[in-house]
mmCIF file as Biopython writes it, N, C-alpha, C and O atoms, coordinates in Angstrom:
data_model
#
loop_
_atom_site.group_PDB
_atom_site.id
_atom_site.type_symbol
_atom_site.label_atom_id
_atom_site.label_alt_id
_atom_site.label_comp_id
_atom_site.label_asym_id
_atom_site.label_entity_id
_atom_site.label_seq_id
_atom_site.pdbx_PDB_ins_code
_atom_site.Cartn_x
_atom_site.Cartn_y
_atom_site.Cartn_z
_atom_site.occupancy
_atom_site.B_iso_or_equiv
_atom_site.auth_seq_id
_atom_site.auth_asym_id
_atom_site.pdbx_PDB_model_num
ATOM 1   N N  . UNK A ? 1  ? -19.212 8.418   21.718  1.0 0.0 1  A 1 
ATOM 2   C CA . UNK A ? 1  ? -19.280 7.592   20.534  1.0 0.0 1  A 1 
ATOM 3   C C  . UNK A ? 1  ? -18.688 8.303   19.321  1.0 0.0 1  A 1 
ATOM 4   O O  . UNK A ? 1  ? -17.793 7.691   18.738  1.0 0.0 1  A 1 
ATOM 5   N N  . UNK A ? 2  ? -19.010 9.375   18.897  1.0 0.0 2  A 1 
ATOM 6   C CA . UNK A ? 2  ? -18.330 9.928   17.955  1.0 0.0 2  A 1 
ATOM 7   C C  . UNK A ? 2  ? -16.396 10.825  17.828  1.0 0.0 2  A 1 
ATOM 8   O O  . UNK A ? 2  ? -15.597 11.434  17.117  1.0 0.0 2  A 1 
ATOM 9   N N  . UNK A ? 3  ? -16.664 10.237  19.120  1.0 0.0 3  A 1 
ATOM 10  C CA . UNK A ? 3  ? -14.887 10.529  19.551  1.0 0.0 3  A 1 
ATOM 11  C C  . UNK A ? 3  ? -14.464 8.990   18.810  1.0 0.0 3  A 1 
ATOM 12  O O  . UNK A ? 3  ? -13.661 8.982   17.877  1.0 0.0 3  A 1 
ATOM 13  N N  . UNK A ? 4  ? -14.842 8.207   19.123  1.0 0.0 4  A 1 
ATOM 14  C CA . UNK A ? 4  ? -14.706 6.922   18.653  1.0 0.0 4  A 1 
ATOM 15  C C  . UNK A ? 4  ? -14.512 7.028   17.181  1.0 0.0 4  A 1 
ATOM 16  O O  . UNK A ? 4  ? -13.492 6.949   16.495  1.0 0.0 4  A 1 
ATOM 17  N N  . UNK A ? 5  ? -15.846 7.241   16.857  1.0 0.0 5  A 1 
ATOM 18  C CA . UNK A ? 5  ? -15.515 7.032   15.078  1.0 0.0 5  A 1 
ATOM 19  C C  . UNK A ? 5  ? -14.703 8.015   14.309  1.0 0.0 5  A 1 
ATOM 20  O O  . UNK A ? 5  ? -14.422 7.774   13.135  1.0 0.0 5  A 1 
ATOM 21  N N  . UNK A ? 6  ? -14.216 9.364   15.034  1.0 0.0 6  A 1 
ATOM 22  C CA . UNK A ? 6  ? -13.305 9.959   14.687  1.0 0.0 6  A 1 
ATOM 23  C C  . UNK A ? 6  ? -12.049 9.536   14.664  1.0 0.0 6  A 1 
ATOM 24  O O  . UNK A ? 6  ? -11.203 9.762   13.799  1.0 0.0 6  A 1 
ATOM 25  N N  . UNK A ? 7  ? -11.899 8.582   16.163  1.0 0.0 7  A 1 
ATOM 26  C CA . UNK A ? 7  ? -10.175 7.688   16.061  1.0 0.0 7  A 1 
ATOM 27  C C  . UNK A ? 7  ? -10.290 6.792   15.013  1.0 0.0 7  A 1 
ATOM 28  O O  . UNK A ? 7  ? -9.410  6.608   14.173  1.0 0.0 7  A 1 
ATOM 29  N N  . UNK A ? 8  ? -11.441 6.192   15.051  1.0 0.0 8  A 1 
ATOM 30  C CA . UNK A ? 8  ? -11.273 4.690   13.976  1.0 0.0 8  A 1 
ATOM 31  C C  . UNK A ? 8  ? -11.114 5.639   12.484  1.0 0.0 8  A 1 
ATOM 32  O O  . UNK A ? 8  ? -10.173 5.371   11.737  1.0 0.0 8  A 1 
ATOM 33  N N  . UNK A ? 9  ? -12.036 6.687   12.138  1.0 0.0 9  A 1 
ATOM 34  C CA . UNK A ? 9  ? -11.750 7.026   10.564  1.0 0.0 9  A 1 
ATOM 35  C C  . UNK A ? 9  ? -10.352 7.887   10.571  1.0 0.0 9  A 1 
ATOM 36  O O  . UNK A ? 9  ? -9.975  8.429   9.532   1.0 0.0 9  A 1 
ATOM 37  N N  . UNK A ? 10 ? -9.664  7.980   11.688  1.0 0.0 10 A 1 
ATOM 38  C CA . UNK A ? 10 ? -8.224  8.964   11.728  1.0 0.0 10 A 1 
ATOM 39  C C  . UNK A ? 10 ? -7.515  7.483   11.507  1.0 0.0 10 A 1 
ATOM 40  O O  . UNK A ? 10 ? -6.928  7.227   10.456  1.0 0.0 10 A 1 
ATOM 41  N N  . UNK A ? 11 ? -7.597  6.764   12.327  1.0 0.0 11 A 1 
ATOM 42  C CA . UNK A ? 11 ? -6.679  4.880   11.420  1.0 0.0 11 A 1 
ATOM 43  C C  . UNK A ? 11 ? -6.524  4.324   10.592  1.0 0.0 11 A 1 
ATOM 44  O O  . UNK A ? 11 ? -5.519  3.691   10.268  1.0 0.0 11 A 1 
ATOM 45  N N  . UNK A ? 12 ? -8.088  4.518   9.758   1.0 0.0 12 A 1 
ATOM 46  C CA . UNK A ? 12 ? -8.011  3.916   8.374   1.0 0.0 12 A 1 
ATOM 47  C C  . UNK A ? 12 ? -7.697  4.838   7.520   1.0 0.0 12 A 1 
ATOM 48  O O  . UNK A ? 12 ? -7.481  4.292   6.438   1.0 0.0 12 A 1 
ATOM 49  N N  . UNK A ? 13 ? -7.513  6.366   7.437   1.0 0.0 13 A 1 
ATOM 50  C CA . UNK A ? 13 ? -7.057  7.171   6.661   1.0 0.0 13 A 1 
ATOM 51  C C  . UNK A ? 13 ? -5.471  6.991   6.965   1.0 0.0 13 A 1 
ATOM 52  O O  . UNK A ? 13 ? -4.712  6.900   6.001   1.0 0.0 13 A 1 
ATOM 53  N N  . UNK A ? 14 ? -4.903  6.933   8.429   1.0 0.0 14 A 1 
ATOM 54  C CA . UNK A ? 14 ? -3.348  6.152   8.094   1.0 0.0 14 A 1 
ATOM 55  C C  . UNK A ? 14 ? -3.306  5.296   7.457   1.0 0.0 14 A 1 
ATOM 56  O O  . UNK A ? 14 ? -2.539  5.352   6.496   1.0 0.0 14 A 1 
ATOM 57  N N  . UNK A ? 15 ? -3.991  4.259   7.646   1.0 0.0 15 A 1 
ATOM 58  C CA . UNK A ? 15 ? -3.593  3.172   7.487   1.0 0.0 15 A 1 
ATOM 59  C C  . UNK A ? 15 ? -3.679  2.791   5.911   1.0 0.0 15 A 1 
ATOM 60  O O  . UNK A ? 15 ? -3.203  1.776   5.403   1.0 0.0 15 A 1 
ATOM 61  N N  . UNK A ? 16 ? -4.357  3.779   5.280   1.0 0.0 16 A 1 
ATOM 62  C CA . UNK A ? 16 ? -4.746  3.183   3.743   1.0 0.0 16 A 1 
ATOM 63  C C  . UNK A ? 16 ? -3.593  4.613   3.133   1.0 0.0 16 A 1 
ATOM 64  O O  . UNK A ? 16 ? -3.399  4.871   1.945   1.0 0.0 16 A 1 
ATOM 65  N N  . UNK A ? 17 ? -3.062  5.250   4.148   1.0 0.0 17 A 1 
ATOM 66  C CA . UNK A ? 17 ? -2.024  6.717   3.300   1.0 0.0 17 A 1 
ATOM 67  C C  . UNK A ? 17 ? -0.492  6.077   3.481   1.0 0.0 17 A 1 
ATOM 68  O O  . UNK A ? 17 ? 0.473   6.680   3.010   1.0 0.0 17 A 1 
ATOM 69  N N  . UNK A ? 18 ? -0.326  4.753   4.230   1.0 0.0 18 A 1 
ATOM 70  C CA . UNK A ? 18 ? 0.975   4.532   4.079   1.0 0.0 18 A 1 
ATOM 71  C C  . UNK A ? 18 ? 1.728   4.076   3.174   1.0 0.0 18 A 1 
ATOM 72  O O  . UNK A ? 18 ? 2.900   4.445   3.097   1.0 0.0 18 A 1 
ATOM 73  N N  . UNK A ? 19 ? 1.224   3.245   2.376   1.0 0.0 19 A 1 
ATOM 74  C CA . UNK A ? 19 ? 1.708   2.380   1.375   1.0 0.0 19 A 1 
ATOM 75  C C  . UNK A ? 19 ? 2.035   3.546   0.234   1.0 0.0 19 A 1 
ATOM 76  O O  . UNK A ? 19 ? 3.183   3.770   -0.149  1.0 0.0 19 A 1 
ATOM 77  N N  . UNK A ? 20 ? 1.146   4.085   -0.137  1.0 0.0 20 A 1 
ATOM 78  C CA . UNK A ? 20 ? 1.508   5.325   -1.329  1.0 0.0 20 A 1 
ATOM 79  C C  . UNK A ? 20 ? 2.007   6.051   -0.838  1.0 0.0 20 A 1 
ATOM 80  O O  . UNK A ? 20 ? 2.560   6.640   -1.766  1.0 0.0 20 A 1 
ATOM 81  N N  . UNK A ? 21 ? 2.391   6.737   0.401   1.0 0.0 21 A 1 
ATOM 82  C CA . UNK A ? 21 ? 3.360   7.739   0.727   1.0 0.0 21 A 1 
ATOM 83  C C  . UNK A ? 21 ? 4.994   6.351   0.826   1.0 0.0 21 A 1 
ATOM 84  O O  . UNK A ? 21 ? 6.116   6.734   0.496   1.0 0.0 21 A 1 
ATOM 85  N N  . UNK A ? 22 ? 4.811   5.261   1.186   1.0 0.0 22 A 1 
ATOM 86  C CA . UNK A ? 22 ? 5.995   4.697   1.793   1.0 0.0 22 A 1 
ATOM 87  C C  . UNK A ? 22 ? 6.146   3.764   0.245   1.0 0.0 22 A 1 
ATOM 88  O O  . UNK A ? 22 ? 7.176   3.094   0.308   1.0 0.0 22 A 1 
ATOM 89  N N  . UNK A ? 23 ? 5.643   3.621   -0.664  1.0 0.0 23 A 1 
ATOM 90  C CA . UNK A ? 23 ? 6.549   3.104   -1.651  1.0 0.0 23 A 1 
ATOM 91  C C  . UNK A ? 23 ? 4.716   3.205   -2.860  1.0 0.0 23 A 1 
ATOM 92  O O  . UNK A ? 23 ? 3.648   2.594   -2.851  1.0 0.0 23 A 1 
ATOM 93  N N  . UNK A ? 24 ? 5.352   4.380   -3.731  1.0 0.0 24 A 1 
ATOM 94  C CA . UNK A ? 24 ? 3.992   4.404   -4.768  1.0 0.0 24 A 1 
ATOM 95  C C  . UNK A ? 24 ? 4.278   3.561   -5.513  1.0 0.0 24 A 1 
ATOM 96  O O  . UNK A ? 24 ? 3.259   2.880   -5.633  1.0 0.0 24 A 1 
ATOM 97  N N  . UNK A ? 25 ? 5.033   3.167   -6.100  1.0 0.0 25 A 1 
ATOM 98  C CA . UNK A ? 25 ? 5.363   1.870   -7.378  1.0 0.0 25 A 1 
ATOM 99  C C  . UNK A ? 25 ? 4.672   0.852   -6.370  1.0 0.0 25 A 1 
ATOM 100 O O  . UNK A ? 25 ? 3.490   0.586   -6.586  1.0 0.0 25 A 1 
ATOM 101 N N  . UNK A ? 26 ? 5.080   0.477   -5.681  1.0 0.0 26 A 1 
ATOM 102 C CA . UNK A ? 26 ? 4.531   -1.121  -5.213  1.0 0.0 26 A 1 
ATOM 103 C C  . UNK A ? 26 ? 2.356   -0.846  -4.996  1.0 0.0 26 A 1 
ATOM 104 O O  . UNK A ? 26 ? 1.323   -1.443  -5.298  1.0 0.0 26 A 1 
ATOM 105 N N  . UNK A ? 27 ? 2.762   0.360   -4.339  1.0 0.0 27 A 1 
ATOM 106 C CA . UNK A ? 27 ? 1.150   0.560   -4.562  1.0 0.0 27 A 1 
ATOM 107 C C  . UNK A ? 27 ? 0.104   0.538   -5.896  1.0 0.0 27 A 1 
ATOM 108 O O  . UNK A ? 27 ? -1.073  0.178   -5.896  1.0 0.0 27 A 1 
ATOM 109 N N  . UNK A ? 28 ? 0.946   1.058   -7.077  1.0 0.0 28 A 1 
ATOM 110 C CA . UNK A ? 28 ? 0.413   1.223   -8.298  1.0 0.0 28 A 1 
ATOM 111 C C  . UNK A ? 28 ? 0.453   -0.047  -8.634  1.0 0.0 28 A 1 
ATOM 112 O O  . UNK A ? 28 ? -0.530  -0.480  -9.235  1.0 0.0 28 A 1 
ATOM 113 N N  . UNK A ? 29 ? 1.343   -0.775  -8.405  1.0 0.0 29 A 1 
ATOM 114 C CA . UNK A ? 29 ? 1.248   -2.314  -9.135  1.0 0.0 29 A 1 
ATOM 115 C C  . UNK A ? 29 ? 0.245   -3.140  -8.585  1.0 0.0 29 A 1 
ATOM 116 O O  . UNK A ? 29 ? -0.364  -4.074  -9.108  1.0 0.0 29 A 1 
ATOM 117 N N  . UNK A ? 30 ? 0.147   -2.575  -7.255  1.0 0.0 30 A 1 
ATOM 118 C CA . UNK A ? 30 ? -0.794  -3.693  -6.276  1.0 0.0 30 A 1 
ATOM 119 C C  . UNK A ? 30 ? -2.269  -3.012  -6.752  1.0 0.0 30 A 1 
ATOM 120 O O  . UNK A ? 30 ? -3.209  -3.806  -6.738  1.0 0.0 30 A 1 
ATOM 121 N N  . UNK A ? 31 ? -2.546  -1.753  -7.134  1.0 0.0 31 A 1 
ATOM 122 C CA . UNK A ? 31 ? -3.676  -1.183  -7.429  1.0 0.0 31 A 1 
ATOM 123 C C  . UNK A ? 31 ? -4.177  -1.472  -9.035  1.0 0.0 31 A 1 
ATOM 124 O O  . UNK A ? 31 ? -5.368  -1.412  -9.340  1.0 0.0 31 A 1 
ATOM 125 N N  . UNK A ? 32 ? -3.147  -1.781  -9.979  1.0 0.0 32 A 1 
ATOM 126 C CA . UNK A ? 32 ? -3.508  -2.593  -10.852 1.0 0.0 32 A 1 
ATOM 127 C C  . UNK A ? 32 ? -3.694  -3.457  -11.003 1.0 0.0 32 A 1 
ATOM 128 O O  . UNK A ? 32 ? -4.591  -3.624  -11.829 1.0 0.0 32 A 1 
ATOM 129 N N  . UNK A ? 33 ? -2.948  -4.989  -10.276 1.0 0.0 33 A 1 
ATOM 130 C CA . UNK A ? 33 ? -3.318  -5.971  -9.932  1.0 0.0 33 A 1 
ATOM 131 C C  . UNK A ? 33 ? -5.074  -6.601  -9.595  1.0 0.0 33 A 1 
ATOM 132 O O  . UNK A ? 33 ? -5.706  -7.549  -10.060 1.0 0.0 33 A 1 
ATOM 133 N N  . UNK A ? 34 ? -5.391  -5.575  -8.610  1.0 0.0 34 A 1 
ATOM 134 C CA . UNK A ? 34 ? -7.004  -5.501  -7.694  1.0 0.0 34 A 1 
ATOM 135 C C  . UNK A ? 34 ? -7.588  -5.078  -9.105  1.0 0.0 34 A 1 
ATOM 136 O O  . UNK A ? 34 ? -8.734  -5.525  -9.056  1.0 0.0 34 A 1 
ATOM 137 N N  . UNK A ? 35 ? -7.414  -4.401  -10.458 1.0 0.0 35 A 1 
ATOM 138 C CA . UNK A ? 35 ? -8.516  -3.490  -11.268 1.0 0.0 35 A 1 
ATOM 139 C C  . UNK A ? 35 ? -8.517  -5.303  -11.801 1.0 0.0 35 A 1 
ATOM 140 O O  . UNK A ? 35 ? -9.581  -5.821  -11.460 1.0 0.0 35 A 1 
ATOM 141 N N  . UNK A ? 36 ? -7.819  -6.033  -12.339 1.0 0.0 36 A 1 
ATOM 142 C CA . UNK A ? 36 ? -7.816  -7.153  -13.531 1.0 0.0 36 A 1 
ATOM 143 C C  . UNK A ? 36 ? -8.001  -8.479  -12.337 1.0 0.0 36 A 1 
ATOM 144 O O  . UNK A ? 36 ? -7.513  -9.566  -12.644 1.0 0.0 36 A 1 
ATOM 145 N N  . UNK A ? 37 ? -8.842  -8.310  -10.751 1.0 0.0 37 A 1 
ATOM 146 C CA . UNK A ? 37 ? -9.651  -9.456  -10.667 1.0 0.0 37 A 1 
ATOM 147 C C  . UNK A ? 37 ? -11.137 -9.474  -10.949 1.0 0.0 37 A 1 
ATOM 148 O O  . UNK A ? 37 ? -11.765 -8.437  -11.165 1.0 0.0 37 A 1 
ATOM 149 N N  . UNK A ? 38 ? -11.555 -10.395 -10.943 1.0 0.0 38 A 1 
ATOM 150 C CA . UNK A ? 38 ? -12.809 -10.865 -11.003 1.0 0.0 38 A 1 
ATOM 151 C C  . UNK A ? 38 ? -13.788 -9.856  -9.759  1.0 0.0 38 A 1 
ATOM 152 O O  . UNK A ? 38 ? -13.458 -9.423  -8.654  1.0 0.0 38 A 1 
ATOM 153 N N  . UNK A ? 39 ? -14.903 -9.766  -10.429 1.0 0.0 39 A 1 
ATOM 154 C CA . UNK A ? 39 ? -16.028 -9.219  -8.910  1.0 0.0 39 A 1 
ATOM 155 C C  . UNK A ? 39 ? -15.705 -10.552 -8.033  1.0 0.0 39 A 1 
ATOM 156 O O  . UNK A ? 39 ? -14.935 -10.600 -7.074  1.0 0.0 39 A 1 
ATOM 157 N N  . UNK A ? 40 ? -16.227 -11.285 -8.406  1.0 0.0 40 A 1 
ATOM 158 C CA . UNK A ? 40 ? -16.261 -12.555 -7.101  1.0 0.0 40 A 1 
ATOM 159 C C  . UNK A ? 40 ? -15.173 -12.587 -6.672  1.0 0.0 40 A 1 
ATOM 160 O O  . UNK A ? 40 ? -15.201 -13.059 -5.535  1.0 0.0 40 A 1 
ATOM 161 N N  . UNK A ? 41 ? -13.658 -12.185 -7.159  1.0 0.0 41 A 1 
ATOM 162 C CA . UNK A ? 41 ? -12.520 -12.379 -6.022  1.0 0.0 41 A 1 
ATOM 163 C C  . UNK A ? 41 ? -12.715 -11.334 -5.102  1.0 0.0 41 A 1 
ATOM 164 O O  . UNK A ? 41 ? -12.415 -11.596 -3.937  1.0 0.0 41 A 1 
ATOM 165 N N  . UNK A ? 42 ? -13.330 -9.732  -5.457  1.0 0.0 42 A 1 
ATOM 166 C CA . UNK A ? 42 ? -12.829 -8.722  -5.169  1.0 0.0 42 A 1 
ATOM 167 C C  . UNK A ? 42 ? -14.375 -8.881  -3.999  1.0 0.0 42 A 1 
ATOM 168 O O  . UNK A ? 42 ? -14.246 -8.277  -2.934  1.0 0.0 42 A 1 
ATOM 169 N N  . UNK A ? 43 ? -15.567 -9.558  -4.184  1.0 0.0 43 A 1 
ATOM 170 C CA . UNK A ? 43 ? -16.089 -9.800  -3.111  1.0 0.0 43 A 1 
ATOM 171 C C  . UNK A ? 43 ? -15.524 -10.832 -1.543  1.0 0.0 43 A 1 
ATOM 172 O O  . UNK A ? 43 ? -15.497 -10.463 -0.369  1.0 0.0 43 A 1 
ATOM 173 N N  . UNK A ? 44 ? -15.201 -11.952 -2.044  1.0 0.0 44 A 1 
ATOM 174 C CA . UNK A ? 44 ? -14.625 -12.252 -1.497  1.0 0.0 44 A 1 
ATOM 175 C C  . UNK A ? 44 ? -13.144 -11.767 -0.227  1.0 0.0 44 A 1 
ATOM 176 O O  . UNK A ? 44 ? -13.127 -12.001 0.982   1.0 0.0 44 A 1 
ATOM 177 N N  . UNK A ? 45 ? -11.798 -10.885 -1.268  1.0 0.0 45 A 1 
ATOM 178 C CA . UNK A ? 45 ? -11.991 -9.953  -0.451  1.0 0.0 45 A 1 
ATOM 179 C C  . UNK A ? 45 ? -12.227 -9.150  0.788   1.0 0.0 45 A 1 
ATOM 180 O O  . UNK A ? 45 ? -11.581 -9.045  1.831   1.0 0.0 45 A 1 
ATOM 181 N N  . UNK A ? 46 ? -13.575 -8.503  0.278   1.0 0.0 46 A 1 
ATOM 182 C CA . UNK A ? 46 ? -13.831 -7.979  0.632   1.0 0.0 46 A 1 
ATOM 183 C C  . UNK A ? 46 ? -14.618 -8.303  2.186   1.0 0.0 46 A 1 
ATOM 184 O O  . UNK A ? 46 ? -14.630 -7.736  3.279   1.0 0.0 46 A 1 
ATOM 185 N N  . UNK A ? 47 ? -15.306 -9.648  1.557   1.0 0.0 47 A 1 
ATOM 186 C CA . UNK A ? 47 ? -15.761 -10.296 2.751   1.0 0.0 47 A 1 
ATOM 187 C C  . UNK A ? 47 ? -14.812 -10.527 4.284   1.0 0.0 47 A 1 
ATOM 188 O O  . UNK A ? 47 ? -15.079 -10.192 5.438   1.0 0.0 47 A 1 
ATOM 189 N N  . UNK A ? 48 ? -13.782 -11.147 3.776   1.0 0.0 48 A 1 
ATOM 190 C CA . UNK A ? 48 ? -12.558 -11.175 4.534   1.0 0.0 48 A 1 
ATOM 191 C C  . UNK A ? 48 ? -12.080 -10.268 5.409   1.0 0.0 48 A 1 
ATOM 192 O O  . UNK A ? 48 ? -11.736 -10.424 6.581   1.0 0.0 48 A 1 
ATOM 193 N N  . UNK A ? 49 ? -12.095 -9.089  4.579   1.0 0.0 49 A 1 
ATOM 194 C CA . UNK A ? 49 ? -11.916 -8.029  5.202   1.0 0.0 49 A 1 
ATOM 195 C C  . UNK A ? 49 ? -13.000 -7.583  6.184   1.0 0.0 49 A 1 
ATOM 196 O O  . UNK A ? 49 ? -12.544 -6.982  7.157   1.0 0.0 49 A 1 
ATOM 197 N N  . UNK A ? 50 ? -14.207 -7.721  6.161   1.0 0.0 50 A 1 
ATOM 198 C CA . UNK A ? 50 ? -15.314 -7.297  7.241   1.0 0.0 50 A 1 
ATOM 199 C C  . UNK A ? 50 ? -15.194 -8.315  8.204   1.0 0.0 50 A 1 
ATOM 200 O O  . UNK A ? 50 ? -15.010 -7.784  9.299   1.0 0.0 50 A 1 
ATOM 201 N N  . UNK A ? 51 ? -15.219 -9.800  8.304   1.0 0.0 51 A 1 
ATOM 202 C CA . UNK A ? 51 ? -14.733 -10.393 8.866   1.0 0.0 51 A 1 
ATOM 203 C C  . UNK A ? 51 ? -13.688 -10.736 9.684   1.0 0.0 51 A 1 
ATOM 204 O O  . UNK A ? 51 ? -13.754 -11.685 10.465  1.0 0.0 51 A 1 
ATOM 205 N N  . UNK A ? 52 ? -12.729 -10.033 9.561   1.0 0.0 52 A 1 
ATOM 206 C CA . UNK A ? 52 ? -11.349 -10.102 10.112  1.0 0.0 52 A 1 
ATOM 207 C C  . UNK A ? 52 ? -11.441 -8.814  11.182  1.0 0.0 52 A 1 
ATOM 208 O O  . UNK A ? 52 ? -10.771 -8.837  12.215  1.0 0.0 52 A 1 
ATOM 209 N N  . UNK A ? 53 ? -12.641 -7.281  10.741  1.0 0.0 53 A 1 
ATOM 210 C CA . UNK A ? 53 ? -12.809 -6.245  11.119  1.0 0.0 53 A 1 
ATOM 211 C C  . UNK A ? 53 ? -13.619 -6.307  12.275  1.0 0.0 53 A 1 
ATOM 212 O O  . UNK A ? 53 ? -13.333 -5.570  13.218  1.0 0.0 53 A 1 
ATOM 213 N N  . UNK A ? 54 ? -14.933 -7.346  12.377  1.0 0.0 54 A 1 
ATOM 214 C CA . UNK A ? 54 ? -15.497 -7.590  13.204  1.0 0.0 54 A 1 
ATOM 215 C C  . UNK A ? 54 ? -15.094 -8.888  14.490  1.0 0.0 54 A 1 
ATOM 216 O O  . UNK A ? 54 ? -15.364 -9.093  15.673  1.0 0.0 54 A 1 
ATOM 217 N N  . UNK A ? 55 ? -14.484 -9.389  13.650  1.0 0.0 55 A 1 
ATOM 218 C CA . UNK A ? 55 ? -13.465 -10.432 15.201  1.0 0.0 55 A 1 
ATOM 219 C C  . UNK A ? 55 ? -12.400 -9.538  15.594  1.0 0.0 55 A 1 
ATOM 220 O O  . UNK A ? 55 ? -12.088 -9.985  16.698  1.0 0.0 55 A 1 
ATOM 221 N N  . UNK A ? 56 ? -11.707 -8.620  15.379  1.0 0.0 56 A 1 
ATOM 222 C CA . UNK A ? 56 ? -10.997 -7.458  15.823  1.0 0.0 56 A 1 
ATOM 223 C C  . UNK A ? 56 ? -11.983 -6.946  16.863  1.0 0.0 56 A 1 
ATOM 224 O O  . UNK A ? 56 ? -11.851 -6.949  18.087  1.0 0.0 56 A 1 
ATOM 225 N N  . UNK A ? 57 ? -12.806 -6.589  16.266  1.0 0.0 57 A 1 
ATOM 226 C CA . UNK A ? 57 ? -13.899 -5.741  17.200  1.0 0.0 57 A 1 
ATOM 227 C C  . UNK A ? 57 ? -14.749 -6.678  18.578  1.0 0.0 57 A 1 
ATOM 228 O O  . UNK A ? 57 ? -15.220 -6.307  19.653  1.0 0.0 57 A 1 
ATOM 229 N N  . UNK A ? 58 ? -14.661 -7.829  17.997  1.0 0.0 58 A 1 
ATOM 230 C CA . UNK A ? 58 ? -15.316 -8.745  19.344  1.0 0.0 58 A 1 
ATOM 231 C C  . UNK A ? 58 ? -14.315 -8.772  20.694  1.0 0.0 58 A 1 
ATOM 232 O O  . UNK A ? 58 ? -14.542 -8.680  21.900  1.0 0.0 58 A 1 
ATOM 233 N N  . UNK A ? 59 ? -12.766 -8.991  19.681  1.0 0.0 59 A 1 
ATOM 234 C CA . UNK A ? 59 ? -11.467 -9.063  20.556  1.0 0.0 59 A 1 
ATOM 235 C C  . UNK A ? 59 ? -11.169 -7.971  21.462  1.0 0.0 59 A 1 
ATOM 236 O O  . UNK A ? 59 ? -10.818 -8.250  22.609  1.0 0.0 59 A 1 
ATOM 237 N N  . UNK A ? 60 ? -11.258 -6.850  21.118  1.0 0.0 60 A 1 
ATOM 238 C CA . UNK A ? 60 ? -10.505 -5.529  21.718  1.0 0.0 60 A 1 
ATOM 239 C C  . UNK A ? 60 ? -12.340 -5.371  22.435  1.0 0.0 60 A 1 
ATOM 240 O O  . UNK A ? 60 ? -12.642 -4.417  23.152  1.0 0.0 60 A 1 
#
């Protein structure tokens, strides 16, 4: 099990290091964008995102 959560937190540390290594302007704009929404968008979101994480996880 913890071989596991070592691959999954080695993915999301790619996966959240590409965009700022592969283009920082588009990241900075997109990271300012996310500061000037609303909580309720940025819950929402966020919701989405756990949702989309756990039907991934039902799938595989």
């Amino acid at each position: 099990m913890w071989d596991n959560l070592g691959f999954a937190l080695a993915l999301v540390l790619i996966a959240e290091g590409l965009l700022p290594f592969l283009s920082p302007r588009l990241w900075r704009s997109t990271f300012e964008r996310m500061i000037a929404l609303e909580n309720g968008q940025l819950r929402f979101i966020g919701f989405i995102s756990l949702l989309a994480g756990v039907l991934l996880l039902l799938v595989f």
